[in-house]
C-alpha positions in Angstrom: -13.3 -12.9 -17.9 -10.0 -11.6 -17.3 -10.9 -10.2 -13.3 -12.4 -13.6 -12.6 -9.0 -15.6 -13.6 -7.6 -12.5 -11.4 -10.0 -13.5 -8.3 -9.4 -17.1 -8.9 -5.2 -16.5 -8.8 -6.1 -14.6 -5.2 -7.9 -17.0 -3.1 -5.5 -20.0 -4.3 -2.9 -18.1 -2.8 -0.6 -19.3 0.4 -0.8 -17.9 3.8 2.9 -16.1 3.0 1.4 -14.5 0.6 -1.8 -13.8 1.6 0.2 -12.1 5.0 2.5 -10.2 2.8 -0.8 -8.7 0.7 -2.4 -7.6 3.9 0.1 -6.4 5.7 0.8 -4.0 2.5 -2.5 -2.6 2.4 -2.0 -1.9 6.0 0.5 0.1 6.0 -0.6 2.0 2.8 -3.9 2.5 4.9 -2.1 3.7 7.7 0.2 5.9 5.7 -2.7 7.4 4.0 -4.5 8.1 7.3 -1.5 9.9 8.5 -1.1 11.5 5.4 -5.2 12.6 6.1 -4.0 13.5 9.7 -1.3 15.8 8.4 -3.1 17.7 5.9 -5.7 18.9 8.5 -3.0 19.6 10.9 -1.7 21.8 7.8 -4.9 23.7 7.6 -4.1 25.5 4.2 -1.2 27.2 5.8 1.4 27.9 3.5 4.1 30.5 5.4 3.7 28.2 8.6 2.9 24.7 7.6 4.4 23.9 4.5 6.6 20.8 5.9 3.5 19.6 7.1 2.2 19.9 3.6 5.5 18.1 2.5 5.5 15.4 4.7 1.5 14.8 3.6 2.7 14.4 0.0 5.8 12.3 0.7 3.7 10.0 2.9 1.2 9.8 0.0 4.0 8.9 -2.4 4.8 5.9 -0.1 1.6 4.5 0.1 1.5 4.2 -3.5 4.3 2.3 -3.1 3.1 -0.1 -0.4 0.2 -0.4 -2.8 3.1 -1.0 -5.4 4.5 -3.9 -3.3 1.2 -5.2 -2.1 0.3 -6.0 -6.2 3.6 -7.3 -7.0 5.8 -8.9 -3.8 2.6 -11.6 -3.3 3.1 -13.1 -6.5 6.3 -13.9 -7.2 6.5 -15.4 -3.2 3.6 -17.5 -4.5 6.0 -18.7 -7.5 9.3 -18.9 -5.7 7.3 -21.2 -3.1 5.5 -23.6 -5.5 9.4 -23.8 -7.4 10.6 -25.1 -4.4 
């Protein structure tokens, strides 16, 4: 019941919102294809590509938090536009 009043909350939001939740997710896609792209680039190389490897991980950290923002910016825009 719970994920429903979840679903419910999401498609009554507004169109700031709604852009600010996509845009999130693309860029944590993006960052997580580039994070894809680096790690075959890396190739399991650990003398020669081990910034590769680092950069992979670091990009991987910030799509968790794109995904962080995407679940929590959307929200409180929806509340500080139906204050005003």
């Amino acid at each position: 019941m719970k994920v429903r009043a979840v679903f419910l909350r999401m498609a009554a939001m507004k169109p700031a919102a709604w852009y600010i939740f996509r845009r999130c997710l693309q860029l944590c896609c993006w960052l997580l294809l580039c994070c894809l792209l680096l790690l075959i680039g890396w190739d399991g190389d650990v003398r020669g590509g081990f910034r590769l490897y680092q950069l992979a991980l670091t990009l991987n950290e910030f799509a968790e938090l794109a995904l962080l923002a995407a679940v929590l910016i959307p929200p409180c825009v929806e509340d500080y536009l139906q204050s005003k």
